[in-house]
C-alpha positions in Angstrom: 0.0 0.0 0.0 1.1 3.6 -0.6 0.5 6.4 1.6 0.8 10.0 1.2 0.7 12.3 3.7 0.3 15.9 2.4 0.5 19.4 4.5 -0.7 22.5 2.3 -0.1 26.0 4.3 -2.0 28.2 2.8 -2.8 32.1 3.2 -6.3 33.4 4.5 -7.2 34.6 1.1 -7.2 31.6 -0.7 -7.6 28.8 1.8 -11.6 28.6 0.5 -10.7 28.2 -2.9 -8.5 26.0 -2.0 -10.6 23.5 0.4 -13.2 23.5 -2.4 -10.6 22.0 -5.1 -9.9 19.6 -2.6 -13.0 18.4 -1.8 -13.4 18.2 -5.5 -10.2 16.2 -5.5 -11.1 13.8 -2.6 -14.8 13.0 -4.3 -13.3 12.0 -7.6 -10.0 10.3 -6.3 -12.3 8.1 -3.9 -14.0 6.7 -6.9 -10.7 5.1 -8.4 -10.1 1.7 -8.5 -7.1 1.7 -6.6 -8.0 4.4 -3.6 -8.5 2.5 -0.7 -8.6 5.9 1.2 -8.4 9.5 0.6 -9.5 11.9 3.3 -8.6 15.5 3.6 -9.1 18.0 7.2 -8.1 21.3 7.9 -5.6 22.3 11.3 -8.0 23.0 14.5 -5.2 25.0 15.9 -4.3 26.9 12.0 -7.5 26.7 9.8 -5.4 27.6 6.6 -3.3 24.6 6.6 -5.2 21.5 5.1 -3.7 18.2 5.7 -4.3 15.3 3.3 -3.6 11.2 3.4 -4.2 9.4 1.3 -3.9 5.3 0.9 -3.7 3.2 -2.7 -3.4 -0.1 -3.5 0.0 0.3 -5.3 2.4 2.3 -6.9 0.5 2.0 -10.5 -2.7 3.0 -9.4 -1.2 6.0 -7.8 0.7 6.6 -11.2 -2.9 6.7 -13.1 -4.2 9.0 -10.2 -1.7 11.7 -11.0 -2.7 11.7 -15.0 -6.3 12.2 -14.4 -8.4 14.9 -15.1 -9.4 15.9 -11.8 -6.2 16.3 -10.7 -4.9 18.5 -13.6 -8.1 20.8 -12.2 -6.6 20.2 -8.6 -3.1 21.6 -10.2 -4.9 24.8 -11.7 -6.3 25.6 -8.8 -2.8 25.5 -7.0 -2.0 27.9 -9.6 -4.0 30.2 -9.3 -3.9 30.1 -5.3 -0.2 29.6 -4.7 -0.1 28.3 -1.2 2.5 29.3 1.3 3.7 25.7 1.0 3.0 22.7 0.1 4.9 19.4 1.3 3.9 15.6 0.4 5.5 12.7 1.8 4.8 9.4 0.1 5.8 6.0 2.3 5.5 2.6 0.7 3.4 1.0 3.7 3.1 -2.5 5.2 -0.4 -3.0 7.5 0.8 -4.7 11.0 -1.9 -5.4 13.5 -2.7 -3.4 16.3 -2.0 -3.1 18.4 1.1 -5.4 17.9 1.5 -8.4 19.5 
């Protein structure tokens, strides 16, 4: 399984326009084939910074997720709001039981 974790800071101007692509984003990626998961939240303690993870089945269906039209919209968007930053960490993930034995 792959799992990304993303943080986007963003700036108070454009942190609605930016939680609306998003949501776009997590709707359409959630109907892939290989999205076991894809959830996004904003910071409780800093409402402009969103967090996203995300969880696919493999490394190709992650691939196919990044050529897809919803997330060239997802790009434009980022364009056109330029967050403060934007980090993504990707982790090629093995489940373990919990709690562990």
């Amino acid at each position: 399984m792959i799992v990304l974790n993303v943080k986007i800071e963003t700036n108070p101007g454009t942190v609605a326009a930016l939680k609306d692509a998003v949501a776009t984003m997590e709707k359409a990626s959630r109907a892939e084939p290989g999205c076991v998961e894809y959830v996004f939240a904003t910071e409780i303690s800093n409402p402009t910074n969103i967090r996203i993870v995300e969880h696919w089945r493999d490394l190709d269906s992650l691939k196919l997720h990044f050529t897809l039209p919803h997330m060239a919209a997802f790009q434009e968007a980022i364009r056109k709001n330029p967050p403060k930053s934007m980090e993504m960490k990707s982790f090629d993930a093995t489940e373990i039981p919990f709690p562990p034995k």
